[in-house]
Backbone as CSV, one residue per row, in Angstrom:
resi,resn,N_x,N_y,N_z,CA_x,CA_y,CA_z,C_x,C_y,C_z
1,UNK,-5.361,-7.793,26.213,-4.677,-8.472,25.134,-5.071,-7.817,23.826
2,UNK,-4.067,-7.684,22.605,-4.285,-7.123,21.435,-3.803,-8.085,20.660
3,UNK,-4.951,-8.780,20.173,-5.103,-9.673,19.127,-4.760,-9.229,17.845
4,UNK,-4.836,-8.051,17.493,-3.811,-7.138,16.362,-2.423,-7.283,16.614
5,UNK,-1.837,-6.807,17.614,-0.386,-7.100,17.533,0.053,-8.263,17.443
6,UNK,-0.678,-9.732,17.882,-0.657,-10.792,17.522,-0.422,-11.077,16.361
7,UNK,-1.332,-10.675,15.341,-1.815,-10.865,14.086,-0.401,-9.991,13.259
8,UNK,-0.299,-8.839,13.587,1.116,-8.186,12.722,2.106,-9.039,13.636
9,UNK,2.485,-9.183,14.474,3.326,-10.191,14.445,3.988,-11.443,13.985
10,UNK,2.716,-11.783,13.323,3.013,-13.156,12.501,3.121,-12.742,11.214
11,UNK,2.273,-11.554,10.837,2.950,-11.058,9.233,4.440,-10.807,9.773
12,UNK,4.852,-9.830,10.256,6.054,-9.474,10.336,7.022,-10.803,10.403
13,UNK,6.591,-12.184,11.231,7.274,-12.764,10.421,7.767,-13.794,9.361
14,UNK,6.461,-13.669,8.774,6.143,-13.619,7.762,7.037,-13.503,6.581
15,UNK,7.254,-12.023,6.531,8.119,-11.282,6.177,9.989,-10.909,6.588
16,UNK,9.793,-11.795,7.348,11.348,-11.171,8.032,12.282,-12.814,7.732
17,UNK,13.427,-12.587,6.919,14.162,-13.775,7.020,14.725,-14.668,8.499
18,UNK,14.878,-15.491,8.236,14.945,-16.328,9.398,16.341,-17.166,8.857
19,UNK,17.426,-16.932,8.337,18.820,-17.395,8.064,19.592,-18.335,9.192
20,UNK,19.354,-17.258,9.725,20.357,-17.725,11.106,19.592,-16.847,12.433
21,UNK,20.800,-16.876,13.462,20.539,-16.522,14.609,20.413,-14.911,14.280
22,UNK,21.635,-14.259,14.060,21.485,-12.599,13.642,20.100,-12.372,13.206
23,UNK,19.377,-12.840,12.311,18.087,-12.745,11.452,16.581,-12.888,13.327
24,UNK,17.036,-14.031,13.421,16.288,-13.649,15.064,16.734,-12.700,15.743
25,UNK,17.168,-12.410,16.066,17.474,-10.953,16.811,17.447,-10.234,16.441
26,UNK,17.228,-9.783,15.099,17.504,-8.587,14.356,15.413,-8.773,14.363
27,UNK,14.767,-9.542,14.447,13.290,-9.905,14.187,12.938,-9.530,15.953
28,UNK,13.195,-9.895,16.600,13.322,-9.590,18.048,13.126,-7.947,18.580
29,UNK,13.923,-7.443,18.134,14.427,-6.516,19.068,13.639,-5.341,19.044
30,UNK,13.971,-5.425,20.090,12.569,-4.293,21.279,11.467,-4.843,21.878
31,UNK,11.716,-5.905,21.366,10.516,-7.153,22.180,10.740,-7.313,23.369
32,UNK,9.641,-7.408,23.907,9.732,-7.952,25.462,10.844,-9.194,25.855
33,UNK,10.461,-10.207,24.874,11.303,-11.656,24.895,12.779,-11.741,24.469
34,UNK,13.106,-10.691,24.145,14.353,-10.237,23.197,15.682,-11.054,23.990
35,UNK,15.293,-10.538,25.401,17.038,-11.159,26.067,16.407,-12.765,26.248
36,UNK,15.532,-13.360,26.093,15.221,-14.856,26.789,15.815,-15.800,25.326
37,UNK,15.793,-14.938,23.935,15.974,-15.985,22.872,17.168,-16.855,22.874
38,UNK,17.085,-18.266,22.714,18.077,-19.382,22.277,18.135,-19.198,21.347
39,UNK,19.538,-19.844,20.867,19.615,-20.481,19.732,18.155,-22.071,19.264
40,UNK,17.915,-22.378,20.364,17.113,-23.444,19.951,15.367,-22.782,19.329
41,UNK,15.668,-21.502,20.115,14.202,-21.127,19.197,14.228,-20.623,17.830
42,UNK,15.587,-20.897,16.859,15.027,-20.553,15.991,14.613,-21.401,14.622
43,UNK,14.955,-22.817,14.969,14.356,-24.025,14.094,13.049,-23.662,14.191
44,UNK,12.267,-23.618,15.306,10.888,-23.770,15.510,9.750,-22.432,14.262
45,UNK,11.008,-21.440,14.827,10.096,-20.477,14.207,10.194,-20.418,13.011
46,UNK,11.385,-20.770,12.327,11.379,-21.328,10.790,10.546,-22.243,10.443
47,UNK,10.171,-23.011,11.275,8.769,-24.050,10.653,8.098,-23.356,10.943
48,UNK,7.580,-22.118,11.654,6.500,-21.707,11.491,6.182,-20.717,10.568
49,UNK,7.140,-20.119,10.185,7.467,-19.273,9.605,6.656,-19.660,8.157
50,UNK,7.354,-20.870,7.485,6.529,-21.514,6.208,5.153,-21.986,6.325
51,UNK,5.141,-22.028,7.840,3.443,-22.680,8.074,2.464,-21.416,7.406
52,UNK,2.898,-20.565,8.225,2.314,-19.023,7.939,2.104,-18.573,6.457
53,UNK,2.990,-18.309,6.050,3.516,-18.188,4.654,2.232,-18.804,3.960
54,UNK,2.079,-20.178,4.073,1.206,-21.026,3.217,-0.162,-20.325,3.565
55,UNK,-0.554,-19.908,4.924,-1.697,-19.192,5.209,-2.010,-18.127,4.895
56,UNK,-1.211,-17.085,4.539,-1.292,-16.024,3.814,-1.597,-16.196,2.129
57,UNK,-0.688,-17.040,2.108,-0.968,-17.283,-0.085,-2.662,-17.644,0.010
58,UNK,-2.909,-18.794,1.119,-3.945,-18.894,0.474,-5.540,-17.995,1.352
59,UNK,-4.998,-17.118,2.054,-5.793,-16.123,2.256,-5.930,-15.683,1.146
60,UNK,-4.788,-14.571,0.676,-4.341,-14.231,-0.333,-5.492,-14.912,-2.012
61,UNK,-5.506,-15.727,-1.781,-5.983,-16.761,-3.195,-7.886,-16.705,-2.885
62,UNK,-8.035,-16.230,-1.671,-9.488,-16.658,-1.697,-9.735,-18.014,-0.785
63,UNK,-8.696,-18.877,-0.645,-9.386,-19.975,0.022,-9.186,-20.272,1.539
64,UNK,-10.499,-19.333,1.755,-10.652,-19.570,3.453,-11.274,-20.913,3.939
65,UNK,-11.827,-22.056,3.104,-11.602,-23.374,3.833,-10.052,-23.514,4.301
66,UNK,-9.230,-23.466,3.154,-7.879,-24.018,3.123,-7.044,-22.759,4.753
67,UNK,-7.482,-21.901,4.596,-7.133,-21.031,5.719,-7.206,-21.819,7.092
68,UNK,-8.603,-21.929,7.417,-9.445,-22.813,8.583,-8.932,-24.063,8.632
69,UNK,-8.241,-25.057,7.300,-7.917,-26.023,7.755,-6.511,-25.899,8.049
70,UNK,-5.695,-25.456,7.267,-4.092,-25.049,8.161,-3.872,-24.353,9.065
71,UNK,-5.138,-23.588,9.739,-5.021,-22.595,11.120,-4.838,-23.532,12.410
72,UNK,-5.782,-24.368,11.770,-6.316,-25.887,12.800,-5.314,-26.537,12.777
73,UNK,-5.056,-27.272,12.277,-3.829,-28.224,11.917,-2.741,-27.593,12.729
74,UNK,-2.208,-26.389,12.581,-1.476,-25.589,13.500,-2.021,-25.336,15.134
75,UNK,-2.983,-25.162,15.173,-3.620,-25.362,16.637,-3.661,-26.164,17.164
76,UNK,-3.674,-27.396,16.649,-4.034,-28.700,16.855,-2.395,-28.813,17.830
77,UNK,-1.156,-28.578,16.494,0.490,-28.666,17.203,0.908,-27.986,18.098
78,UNK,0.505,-26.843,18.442,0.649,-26.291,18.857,-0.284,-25.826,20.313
79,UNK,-1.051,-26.330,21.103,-2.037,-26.085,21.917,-1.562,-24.312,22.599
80,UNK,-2.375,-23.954,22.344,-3.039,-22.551,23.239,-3.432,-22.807,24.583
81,UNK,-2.093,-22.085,25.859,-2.855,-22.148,26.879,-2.831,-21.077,27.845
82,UNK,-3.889,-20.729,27.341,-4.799,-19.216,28.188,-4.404,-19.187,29.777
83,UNK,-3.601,-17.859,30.264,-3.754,-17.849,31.500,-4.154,-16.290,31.777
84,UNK,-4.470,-15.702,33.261,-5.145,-14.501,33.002,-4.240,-13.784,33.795
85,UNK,-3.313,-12.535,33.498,-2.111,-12.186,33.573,-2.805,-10.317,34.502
86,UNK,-1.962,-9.769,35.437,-2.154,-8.359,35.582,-0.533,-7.838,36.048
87,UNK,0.461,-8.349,35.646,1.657,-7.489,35.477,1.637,-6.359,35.116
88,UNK,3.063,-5.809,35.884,3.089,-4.165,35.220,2.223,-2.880,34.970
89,UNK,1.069,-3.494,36.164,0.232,-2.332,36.869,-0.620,-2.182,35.575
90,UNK,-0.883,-3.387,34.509,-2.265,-3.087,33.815,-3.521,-3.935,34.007
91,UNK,-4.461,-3.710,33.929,-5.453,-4.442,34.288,-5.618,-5.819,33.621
92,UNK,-5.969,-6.339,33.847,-6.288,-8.505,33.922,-6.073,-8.293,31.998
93,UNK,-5.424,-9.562,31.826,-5.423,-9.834,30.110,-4.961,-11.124,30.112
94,UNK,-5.434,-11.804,29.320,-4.901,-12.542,28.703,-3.227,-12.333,28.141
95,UNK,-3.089,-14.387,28.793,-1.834,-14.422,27.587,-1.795,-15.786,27.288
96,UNK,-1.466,-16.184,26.189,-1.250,-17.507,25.602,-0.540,-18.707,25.702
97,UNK,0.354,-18.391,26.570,1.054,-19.633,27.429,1.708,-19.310,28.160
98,UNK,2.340,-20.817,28.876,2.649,-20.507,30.331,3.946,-19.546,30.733
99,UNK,3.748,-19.304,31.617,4.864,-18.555,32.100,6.566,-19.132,31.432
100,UNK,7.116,-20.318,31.598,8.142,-20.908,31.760,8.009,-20.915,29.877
101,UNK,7.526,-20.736,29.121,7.582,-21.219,27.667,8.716,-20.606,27.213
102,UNK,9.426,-21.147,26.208,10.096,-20.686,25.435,10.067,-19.384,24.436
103,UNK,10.973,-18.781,23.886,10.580,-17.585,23.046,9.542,-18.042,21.802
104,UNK,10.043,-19.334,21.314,9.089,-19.801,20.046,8.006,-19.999,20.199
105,UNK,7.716,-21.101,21.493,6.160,-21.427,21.815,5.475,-19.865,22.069
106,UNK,6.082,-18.530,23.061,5.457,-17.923,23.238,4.963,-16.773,21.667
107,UNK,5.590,-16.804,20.608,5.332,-16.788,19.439,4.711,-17.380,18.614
108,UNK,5.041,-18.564,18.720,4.074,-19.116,18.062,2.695,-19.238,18.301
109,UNK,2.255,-19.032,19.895,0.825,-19.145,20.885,0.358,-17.953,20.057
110,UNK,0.877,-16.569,20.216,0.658,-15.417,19.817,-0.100,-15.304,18.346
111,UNK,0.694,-15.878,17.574,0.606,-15.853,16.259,-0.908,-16.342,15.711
112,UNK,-0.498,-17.489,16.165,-2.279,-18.631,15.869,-3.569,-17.923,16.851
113,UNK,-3.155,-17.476,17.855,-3.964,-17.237,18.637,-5.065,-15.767,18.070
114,UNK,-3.900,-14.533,17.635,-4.227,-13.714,16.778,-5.062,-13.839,15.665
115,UNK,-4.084,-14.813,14.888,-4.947,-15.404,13.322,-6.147,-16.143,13.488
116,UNK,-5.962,-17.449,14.633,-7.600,-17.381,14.845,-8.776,-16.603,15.273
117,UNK,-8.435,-15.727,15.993,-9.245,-14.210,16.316,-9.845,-13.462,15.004
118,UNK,-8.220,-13.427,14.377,-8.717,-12.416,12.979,-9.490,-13.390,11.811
119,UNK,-9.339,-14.498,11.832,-10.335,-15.521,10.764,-11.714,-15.554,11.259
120,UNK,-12.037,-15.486,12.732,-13.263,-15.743,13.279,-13.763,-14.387,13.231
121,UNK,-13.173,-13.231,13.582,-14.244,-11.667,13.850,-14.012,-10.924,12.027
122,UNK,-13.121,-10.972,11.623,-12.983,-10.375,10.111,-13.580,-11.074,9.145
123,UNK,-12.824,-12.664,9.045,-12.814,-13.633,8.055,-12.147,-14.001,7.145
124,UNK,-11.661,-14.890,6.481,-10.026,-15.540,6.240,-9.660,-15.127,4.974
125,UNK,-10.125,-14.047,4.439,-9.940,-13.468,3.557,-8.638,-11.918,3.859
126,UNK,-8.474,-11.914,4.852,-7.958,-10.336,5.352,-6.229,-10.895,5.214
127,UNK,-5.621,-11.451,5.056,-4.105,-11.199,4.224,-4.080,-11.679,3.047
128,UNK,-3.161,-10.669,2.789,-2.624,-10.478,0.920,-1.039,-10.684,1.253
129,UNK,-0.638,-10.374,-0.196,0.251,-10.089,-0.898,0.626,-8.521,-1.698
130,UNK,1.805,-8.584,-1.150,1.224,-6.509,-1.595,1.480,-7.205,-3.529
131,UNK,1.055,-6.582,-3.900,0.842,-5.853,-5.593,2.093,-5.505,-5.881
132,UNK,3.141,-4.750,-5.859,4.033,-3.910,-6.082,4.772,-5.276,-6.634
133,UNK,5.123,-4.873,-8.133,6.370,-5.293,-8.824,7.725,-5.305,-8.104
134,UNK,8.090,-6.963,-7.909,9.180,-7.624,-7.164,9.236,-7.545,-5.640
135,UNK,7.812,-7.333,-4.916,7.936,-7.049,-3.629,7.054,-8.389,-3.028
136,UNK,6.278,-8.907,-2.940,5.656,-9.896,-2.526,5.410,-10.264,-1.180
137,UNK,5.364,-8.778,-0.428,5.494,-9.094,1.156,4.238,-9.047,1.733
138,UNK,3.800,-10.454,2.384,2.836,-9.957,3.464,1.983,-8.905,3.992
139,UNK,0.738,-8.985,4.037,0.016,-7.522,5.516,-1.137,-8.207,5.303
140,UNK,-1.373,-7.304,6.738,-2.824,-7.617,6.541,-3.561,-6.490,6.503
141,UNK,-4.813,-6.703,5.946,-5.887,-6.029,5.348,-7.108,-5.626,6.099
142,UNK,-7.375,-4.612,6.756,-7.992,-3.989,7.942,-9.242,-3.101,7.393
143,UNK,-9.095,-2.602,5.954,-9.635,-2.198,5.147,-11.399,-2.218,5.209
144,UNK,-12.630,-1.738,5.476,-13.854,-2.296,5.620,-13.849,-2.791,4.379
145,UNK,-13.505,-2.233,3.129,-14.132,-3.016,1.587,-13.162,-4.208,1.298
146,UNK,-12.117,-4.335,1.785,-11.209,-5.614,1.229,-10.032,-5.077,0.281
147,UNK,-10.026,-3.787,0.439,-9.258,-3.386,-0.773,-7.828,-2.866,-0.477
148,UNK,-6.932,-3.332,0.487,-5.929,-3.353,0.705,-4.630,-4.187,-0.752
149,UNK,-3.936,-3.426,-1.492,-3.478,-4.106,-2.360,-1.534,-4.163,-2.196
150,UNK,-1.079,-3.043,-1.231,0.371,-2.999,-0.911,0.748,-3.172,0.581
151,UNK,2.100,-3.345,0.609,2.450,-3.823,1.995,2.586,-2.692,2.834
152,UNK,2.698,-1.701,2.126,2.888,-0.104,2.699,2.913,0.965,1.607
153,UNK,3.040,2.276,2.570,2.378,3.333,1.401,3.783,3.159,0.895
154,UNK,4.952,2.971,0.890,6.085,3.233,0.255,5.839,2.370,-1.287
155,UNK,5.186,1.414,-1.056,4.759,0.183,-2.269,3.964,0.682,-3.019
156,UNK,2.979,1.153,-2.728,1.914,1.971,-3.227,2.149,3.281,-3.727
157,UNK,3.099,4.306,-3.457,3.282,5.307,-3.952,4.216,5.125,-5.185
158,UNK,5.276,3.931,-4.942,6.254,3.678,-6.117,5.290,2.870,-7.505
159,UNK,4.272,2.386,-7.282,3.524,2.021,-8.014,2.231,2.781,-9.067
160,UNK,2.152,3.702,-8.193,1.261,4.776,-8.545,2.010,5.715,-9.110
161,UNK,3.399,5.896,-8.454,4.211,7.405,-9.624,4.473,6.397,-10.751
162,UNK,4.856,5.388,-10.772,5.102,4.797,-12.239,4.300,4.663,-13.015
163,UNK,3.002,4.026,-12.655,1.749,4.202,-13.705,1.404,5.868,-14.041
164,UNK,1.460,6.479,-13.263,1.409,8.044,-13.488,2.720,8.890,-14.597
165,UNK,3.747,8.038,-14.905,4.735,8.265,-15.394,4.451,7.921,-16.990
166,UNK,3.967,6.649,-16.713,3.287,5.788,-17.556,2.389,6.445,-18.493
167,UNK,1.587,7.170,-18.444,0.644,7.687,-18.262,1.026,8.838,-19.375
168,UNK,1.828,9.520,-18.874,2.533,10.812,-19.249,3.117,10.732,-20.290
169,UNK,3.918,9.695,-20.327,4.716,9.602,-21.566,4.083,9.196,-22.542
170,UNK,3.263,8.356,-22.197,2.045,7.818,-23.722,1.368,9.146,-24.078
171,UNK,0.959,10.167,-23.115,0.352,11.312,-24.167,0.918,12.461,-24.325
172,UNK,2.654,12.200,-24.661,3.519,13.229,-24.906,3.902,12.309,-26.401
173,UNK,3.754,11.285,-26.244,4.321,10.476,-27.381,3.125,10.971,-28.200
């Protein structure tokens, strides 16, 4: 089991609109679960969707009580249930619920299951908010010093040629 892909999974959606049905599938695809999605899974993941959201801001903010208590609160709704899986000729792993679950529950298991991993071995400080003017998207922060500040280098480079632009023109002026 990769408690990382867990964990970008729930940034990703995080980050990914949830409108309608198109917006799930378009969030889906290439996923394992891709052909099993209803229409009924995608209320669910829209509530989770904002659950998340709120866990990131206040990663984001510094407040890892407030992290620990909405991780819980979500664990609490959601129960985690561990079974020990060796499909597809790889060796024994974990997975987070039962066989018969739905696309949401098996997302949503994923998600919390990850984030509680990454709050307990990192600490509830590891998602942000990227930095980049009008972008405000999700990641997480893998960084040993904490110093992850964009959602990607594309954020980070458009931010850095502009201050560098910035820069230039004040000592041509």
């Amino acid at each position: 089991m990769d408690y990382g892909a867990y964990v970008d999974g729930a940034v990703r959606l995080v980050n990914h609109p949830l409108d309608d049905e198109a917006d799930l599938h378009a969030l889906m695809a290439g996923h394992w679960l891709a052909d099993r999605l209803t229409p009924a899974d995608l209320a669910p993941l829209r509530r989770l969707r904002a659950a998340l959201a709120d866990v990131v801001d206040r990663s984001a903010a510094g407040d890892g009580p407030g992290v620990v208590e909405r991780l819980n609160a979500l664990l609490e709704r959601h129960p985690i249930r561990p079974r020990i899986s060796g499909h597809d000729h790889q060796s024994w792993h974990l997975h987070v619920t039962d066989t018969d679950a739905t696309v949401a529950e098996y997302l949503i298991a994923e998600a919390l299951f990850g984030l509680a991993v990454l709050v307990t071995e990192l600490g509830a400080d590891r998602l942000g908010r990227c930095a980049a003017p009008g972008c405000g998207r999700a990641y997480l922060d893998t960084s040993p010093n904490r110093s992850r500040r964009f959602c990607s280098q594309r954020c980070a480079t458009r931010v850095n040629v502009a201050a560098h632009r910035r820069r230039r023109a004040e000592q041509t002026s």
